[in-house]
N, C-alpha and C positions, 0 to 999 in steps of 0.2 A: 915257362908257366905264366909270368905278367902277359906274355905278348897274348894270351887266350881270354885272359883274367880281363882284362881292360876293354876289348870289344863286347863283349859276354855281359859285361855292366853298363855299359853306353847301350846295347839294344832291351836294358833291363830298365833303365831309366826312361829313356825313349815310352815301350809300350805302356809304362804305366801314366805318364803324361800325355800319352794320345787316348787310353781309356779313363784316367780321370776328366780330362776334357767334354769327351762323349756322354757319360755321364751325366756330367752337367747341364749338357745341353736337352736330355730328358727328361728332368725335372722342371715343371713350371714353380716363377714365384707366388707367392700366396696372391698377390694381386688378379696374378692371371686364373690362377684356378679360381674365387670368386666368381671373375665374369663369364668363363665355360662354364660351370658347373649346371647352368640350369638346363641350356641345351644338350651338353653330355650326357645328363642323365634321362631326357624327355627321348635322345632318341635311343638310348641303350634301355630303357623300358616297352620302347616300339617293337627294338628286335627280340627282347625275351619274351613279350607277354603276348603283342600282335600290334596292328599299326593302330587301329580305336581303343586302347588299352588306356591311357592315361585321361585319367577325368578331370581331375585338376593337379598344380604345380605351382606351387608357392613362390611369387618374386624374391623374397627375402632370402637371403642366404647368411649361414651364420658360420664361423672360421672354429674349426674344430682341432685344439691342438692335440689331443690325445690320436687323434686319427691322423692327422698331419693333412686335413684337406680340406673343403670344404663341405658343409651341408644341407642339403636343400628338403622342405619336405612336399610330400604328392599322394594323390592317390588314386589307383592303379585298378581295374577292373580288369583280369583276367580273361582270358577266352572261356564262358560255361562257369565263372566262379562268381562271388561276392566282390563290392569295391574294398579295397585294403589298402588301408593310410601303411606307408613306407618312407624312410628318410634312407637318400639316396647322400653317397659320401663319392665325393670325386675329390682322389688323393693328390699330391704333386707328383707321383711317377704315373698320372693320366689311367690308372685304375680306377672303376665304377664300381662299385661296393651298395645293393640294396638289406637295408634293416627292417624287420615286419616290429610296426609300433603295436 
């Protein structure tokens, strides 16, 4: 029974140290999502809204701990719609996340 029990735990330790690892390395630190956030989000509003979609995009980014990402704000002119002010959240698992203000 040990002789099954002891490799069964060495390949259970293993995988959890190769996906804690990996893990890790897809999260950005807060540092870094600051300075993507502004481009993350200028071209993940290209792709949703159309490529002349963003009218303006605020340099300032401000650190959102409740969201866990940063936040930038912009605003957005649809294809046929209205311009609409949006605060875009790009999180540290590189998730883009738009809010209609």
């Amino acid at each position: 029974m040990t002789k099954l029990l002891k490799p069964l735990l060495i390949a259970c330790v293993l995988n959890v140290i190769g996906s804690s690892a990996a893990l890790a390395q897809a999260e950005l630190t807060k540092d870094e999502v600051k300075e993507q956030v502004i481009e993350a989000c200028q071209t993940e509003a290209k792709k949703r809204y159309g490529e002349d979609s963003v009218q303006y995009i605020s340099s300032k980014t401000k650190w959102m701990k409740a969201m866990g990402g940063a936040l930038v704000k912009m605003k957005v002119k649809p294809e046929g719609k209205r311009v609409t002010k949006y605060k875009c959240v790009l999180q540290q698992d590189q998730l883009v996340k738009f809010y209609k203000v």
